[in-house]
PAPA-162788 format. One record per residue: x, y, z of N, C-alpha, C in turn. Coordinates in steps of 0.2 Angstrom, whole numbers, plus 5000, padded with zeros to 4 digits. Layout:
BEGIN
XYZXYZXYZ/...
This chain:
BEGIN
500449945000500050005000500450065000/500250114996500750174995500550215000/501050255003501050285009501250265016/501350195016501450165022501950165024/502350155021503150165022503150225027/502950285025503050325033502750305039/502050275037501650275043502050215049/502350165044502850105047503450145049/503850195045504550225049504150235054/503850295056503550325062503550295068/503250215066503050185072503550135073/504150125069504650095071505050145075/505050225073505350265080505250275086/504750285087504050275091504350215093/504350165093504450095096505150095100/505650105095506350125096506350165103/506050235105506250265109505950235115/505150205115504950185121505250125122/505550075117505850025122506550055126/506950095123507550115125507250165133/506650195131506450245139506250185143/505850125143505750065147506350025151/506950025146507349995148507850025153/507850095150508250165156508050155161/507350155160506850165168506850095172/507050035170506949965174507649975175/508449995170508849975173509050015178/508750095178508950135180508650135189/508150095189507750105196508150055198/508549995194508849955200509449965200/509850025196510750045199510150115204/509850115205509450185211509350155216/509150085217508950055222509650015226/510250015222510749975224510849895221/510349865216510249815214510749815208/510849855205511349855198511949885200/512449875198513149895198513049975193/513450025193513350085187513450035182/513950015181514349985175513949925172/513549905178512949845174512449885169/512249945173511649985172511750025167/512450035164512650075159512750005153/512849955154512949905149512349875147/511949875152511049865150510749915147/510949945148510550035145510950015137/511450015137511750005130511449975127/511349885128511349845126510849825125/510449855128509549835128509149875128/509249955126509150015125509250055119/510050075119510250115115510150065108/510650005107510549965101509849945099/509449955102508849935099508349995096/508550075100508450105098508650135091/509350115092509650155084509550085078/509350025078509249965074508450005072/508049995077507350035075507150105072/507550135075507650225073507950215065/508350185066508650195057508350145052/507850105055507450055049506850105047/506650145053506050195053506250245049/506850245051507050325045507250315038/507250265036507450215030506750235027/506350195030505650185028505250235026/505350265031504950365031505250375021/505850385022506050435017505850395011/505950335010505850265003504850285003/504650305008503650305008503650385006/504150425008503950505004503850484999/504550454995504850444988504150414986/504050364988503350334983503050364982/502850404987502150454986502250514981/503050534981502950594976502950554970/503350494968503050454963502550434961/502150424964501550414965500950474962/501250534965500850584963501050604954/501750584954502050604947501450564942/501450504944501150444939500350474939/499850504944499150514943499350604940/499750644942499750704936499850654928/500150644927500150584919499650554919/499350514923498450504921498150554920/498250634923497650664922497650694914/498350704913498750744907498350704902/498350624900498350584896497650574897/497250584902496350604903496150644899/496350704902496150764898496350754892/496950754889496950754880496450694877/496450644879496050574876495350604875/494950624884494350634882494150694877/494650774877494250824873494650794867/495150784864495250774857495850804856/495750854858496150914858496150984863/496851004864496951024869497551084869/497451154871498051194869498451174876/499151174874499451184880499451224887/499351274887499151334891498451304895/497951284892497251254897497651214900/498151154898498451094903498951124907/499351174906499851204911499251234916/498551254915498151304920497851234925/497551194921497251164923497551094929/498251094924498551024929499151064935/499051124933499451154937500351144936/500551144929501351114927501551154921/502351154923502351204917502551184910/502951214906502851154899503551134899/503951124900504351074901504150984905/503551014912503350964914502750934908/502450954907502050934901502150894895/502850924893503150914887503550844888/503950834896504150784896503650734899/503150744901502450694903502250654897/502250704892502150664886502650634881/503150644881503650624880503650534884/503550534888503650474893503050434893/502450484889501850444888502050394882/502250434878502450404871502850364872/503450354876503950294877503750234880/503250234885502750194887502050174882/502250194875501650164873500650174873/500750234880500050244881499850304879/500250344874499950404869499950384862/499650414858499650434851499150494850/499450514846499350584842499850614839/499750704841500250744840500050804842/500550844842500650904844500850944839/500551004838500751064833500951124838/501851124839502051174842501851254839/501551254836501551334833500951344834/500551334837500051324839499851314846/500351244851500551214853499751204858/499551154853498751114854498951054851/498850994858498950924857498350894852/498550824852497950814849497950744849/497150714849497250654851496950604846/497550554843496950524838496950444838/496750404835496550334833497250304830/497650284834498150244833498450224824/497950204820497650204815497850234811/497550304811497450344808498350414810/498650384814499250414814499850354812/499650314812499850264810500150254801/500150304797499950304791500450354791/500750374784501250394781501050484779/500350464780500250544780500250604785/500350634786500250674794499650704792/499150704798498550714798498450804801/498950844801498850914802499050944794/499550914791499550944785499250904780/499250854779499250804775499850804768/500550804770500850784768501350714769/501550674764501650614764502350624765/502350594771503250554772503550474770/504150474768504450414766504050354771/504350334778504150274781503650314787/503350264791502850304796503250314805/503650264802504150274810503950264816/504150254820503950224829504150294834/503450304835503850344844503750424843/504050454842504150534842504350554835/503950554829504250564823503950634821/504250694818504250754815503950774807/503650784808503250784799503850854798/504150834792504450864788504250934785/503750934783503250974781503151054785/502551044791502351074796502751104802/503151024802503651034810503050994817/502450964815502050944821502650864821/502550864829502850824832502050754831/502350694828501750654828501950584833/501450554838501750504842501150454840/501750404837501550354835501950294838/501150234841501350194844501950124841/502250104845502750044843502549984838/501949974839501449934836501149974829/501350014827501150044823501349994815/500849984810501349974803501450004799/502049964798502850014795502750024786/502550044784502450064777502850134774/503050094768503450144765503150194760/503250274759502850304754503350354749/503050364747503650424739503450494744/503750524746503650584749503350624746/502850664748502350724744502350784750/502450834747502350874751501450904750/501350924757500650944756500350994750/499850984748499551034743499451114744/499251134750499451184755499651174762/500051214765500151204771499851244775/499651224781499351254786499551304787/499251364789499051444789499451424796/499851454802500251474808499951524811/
């Protein structure tokens, strides 16, 4: 379960310190009463005490810091579900909405989607001059055409591939099929 790791550090330090205050107080009340030598009292307090407290303390401190880590990870991976929400369900999307809306700036965006692409869980493309994602049918970006200007590139390529033509960045999946075409540049190019 994510999050736990702190809630487990916490409570192994918490544990660490009352066993080590338990063990001060029994061996301390019997070097008080005359029943412990100092030098027992001091080697019990160590030995039964302090070592238990720093084995416990530093697995709780281990654990806390490895349970933040998951959590900001955590939180990285659900900003990328929403990022890859949001574009899927409108279709399309200017950058500036998703920088307002998910609250990240464009480098955080840019490499969100970058990593969605390498993962396999996007296809589209993006028109930096514009810079409006856009989300289409694996399909249909899967082809040699680019689907912003409609010019024809040589192969259809895997992953993060650049229409020649326009400059939109087009992300097409690894499954994609690979066909070859006689290059055409578009008939017009899109207005900027």
């Amino acid at each position: 379960m994510i999050g736990s790791g702190k809630t487990i550090g916490i409570i192994l330090i918490v544990a660490g310190l009352v066993v080590c205050g338990v063990v001060s107080l029994f061996i301390g009340s019997g070097a008080a009463t005359g029943q412990t030598t100092p030098a027992g009292a001091i080697l019990g307090i160590g030995a039964f005490g302090i070592i238990p407290l720093l084995l416990l303390a530093g697995v709780g401190i281990f654990m806390f810091i490895r349970g933040s880590a998951e959590e900001q990870d955590l939180a990285v991976v659900r900003q990328k579900e929403r990022l890859l929400g949001l574009i899927q369900t409108q279709g399309k999307v200017t950058l500036s909405s998703i920088m307002v809306e998910q609250n990240l700036s464009r480098d955080q965006v840019q490499n969100y989607i970058y990593e969605l692409v390498q993962q396999g869980l996007f296809t589209g493309y993006i028109d930096w001059k514009t810079t409006t994602f856009y989300s289409q049918d694996a399909s249909r970006v899967g082809s040699n055409k680019c689907p912003n200007c409609g010019g024809v590139r040589e192969i259809v390529g895997k992953g993060i591939v650049k229409c020649p033509y326009c400059g939109v960045e087009l992300f097409i999946p690894p499954d994609a099929p690979q066909t070859t075409a006689t290059p055409q540049p578009p008939q017009t190019l899109p207005s900027a």
